[in-house]
C-alpha positions in Angstrom: -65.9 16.7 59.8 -68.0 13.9 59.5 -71.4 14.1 57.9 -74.7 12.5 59.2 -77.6 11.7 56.5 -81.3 11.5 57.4 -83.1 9.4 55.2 -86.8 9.2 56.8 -87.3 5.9 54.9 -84.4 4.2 57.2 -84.4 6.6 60.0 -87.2 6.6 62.6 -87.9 9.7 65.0 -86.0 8.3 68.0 -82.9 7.6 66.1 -83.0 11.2 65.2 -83.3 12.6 68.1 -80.4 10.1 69.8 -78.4 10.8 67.1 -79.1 15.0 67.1 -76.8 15.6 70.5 -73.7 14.1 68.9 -73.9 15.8 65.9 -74.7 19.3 67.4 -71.7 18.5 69.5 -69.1 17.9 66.3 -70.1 21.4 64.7 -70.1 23.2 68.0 -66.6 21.4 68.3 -65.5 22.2 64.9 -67.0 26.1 65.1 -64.7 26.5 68.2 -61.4 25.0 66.8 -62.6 27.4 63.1 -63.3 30.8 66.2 -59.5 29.7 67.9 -57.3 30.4 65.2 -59.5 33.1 62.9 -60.2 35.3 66.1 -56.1 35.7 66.5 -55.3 39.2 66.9 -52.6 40.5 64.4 -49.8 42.2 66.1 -50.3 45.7 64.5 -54.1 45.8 66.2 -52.7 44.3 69.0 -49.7 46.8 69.6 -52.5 49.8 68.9 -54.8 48.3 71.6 -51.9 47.5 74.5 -50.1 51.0 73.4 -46.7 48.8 73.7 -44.5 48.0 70.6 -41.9 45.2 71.7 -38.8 45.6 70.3 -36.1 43.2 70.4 -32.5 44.0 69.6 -28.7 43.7 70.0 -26.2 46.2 69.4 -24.7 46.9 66.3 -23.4 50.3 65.5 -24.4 52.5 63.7 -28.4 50.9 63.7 -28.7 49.9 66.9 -25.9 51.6 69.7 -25.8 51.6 73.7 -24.6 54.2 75.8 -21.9 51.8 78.4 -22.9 54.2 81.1 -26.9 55.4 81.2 -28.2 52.3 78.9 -29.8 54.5 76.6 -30.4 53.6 72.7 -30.0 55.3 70.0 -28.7 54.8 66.3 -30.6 54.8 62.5 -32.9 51.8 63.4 -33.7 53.1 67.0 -34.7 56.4 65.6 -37.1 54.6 63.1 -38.6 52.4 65.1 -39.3 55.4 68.0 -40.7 57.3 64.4 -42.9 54.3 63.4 -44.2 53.9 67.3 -44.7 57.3 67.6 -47.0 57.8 64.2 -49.2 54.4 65.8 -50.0 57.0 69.2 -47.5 53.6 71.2 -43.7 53.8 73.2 -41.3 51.1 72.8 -40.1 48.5 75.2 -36.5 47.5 74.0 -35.5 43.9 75.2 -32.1 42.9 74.3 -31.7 39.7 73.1 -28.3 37.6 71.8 -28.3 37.4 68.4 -28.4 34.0 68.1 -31.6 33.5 69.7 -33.5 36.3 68.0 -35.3 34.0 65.9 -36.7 32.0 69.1 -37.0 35.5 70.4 -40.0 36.3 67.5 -41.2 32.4 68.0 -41.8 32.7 71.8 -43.8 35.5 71.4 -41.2 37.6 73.4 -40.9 40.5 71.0 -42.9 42.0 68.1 -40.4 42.9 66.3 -36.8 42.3 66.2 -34.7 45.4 65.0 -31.4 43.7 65.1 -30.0 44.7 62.1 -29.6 40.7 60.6 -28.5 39.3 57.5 -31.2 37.9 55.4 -30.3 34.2 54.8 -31.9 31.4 53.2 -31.9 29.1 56.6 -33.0 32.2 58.4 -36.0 33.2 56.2 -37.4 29.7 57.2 -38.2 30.5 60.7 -38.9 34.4 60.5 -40.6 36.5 58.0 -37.7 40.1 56.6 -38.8 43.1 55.8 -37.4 44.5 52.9 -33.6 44.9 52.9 -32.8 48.0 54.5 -29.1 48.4 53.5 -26.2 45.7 52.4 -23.8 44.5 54.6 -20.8 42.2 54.5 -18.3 40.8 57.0 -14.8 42.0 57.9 -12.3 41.2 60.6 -9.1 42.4 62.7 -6.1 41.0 63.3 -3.1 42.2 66.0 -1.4 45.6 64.7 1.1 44.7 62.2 -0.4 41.2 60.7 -2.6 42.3 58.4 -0.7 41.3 55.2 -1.0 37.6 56.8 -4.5 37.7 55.8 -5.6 39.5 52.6 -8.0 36.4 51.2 -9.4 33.8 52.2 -7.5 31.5 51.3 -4.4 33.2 54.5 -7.3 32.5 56.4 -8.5 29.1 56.0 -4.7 27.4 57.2 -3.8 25.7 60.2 -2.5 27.0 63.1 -4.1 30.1 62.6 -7.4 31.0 65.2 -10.1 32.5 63.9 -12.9 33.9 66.4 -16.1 34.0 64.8 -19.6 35.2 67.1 -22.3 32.0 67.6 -25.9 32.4 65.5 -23.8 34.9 63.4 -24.6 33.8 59.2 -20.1 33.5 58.9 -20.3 30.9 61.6 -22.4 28.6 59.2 -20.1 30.1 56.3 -17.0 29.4 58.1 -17.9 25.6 59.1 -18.7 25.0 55.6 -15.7 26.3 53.9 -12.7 27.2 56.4 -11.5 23.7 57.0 -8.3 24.0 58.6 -7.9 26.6 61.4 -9.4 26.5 64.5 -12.7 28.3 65.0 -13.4 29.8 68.5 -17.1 30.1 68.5 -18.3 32.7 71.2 -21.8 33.7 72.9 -22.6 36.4 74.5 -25.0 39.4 73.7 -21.6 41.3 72.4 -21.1 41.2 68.6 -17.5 42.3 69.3 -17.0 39.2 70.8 -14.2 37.9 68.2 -13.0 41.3 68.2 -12.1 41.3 71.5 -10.7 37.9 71.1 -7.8 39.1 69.1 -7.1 41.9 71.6 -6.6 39.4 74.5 -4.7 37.4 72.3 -7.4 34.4 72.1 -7.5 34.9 68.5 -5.3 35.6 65.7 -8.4 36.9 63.6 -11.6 37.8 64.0 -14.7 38.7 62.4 -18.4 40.3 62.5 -19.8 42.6 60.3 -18.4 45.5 59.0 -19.9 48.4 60.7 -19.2 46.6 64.6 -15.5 45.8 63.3 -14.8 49.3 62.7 -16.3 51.0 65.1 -14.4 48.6 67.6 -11.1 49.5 65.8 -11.6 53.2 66.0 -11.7 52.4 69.8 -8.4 49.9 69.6 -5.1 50.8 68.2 -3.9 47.5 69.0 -5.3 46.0 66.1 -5.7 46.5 62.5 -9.1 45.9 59.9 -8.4 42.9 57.6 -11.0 42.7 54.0 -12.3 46.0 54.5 -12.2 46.4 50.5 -13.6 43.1 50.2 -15.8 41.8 52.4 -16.8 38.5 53.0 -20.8 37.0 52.6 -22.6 40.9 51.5 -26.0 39.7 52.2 -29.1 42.5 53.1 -29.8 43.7 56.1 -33.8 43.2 57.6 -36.1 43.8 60.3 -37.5 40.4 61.7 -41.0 39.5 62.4 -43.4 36.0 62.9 -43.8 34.2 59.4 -47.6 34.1 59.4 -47.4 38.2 60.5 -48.5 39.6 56.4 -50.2 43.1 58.0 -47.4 43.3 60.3 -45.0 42.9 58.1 -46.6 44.7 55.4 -47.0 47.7 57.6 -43.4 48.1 59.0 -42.2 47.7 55.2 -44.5 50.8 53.9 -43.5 52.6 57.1 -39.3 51.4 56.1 -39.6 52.7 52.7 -40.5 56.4 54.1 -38.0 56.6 56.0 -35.2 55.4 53.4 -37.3 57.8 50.1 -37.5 60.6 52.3 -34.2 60.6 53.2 -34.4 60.1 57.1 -33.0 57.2 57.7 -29.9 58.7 55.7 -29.7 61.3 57.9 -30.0 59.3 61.0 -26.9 57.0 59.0 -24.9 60.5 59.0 -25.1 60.9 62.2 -24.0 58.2 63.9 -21.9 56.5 61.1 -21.0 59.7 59.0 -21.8 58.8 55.9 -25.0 56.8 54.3 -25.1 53.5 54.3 -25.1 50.7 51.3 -28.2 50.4 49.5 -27.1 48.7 46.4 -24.7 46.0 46.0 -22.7 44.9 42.1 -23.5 41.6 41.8 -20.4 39.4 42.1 -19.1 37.3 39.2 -19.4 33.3 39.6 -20.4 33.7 43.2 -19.9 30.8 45.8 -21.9 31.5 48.3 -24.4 29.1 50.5 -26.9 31.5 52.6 
């Protein structure tokens, strides 16, 4: 802001007083601007006062799961997040939301938090804030019944002719693009993670992928096809919670309120439940690893 100085040997009584208006004006100007942005409500008070907790997500088994029929939610992350809403005195309103516009999602104001269980990337951590990583996660595939000693590394997959279906915003596309250089990749949208899953089935695709946990869960449910790196999966990154950037107390709060769960064993049991077994929550750190997140 720009400072006036009154020296009464240069400045007379009328200039003061013309001058006074336009000066009173700038701070009342610059106290409004300073009252916008320090009077923003943080979403934890504000999901206390409204007695809603947004929630966006998409469905990945065994965190997040829909029954086809009624709609209802359940899974590990729903349970937590009904825990967390229920020890703030709040319900939930779930949105769903395509994964590849949850980020936008959290930007646009649309959700508080987004309990799609995502894969903490470099590029991602840009735009949204993580919580702390929840479990680890990598990225496995299918492949038609019968074909799955055509792709044991890498290396089967990246040749041409084969088609590899891969699902749009997931952190393999980026991966794939950067490194698979010869077959085709069949990019689909769509709210459905098991998208390139699918793909295969219907004969789209001669591979697919998404993470671990929707690709077997779809091939419990499809003897036509058969998982491919199941012992090695491909990009094991953590799995987060996603919130705004500039959301510290937020962010802060839904991490103490995490941590419960996972030291007190609930969200362990919740994992058993739906999944039969807990989940990863420590990786061996590969040797020489290549990876771009």
């Amino acid at each position: 802001m720009q400072k006036y100085s009154i020296q009464h040997n240069n400045w007379s009584r009328r200039h003061f007083l013309k001058c006074l208006p336009l000066s009173a004006f700038a701070i009342v100007g610059c106290n409004q601007q300073t009252h916008k942005f320090s009077n923003k409500i943080d979403t934890l008070e504000k999901v206390t006062q409204s007695g809603v907790l947004r929630a966006g997500y998409f469905v990945e088994p065994p965190a997040v799961m829909k029954d086809p029929n009624s709609g209802e939610l359940r899974g590990s992350y729903v349970g937590a997040i009904k825990t967390i809403a229920a020890e703030l005195g709040v319900k939930v309103d779930f949105i769903e939301v395509d994964l590849a516009r949850f980020a936008a999602g959290i930007q646009n104001d649309l959700y508080d938090v987004s309990i799609g269980s995502t894969f903490r990337t470099i590029k991602r951590s840009r735009v949204v804030a993580f919580t702390d990583t929840i479990y680890y996660l990598g990225f496995a595939g299918v492949t038609p019944k019968g074909r799955g000693d055509e792709f044991r590394t890498e290396a089967d997959v990246n040749r041409k002719g084969v088609r590899v279906a891969l699902k749009e915003g997931a952190a393999l596309q980026t991966y794939a693009k950067e490194r698979w250089h010869n077959p085709e990749l069949v990019i689909l949208t769509g709210t459905d993670l098991s998208l390139p899953l699918q793909a295969v089935s219907s004969g789209q695709a001669d591979v697919g992928f998404i993470n671990e946990h929707t690709t077997e869960f779809y091939a419990r449910n499809h003897d036509d096809v058969e998982i491919i790196f199941k012992d090695n999966p491909i990009l094991v990154l953590g799995m987060s919670w996603a919130v705004r950037p500039d959301d510290t107390r937020w962010l802060q709060f839904l991490n103490t309120s995490l941590e419960a769960l996972v030291s007190t064993g609930q969200m362990a049991r919740w994992e058993r439940k739906f999944y039969g077994e807990k989940l990863r929550r420590q990786i061996i750190e590969p040797d020489a690893p290549n990876v771009q997140t």
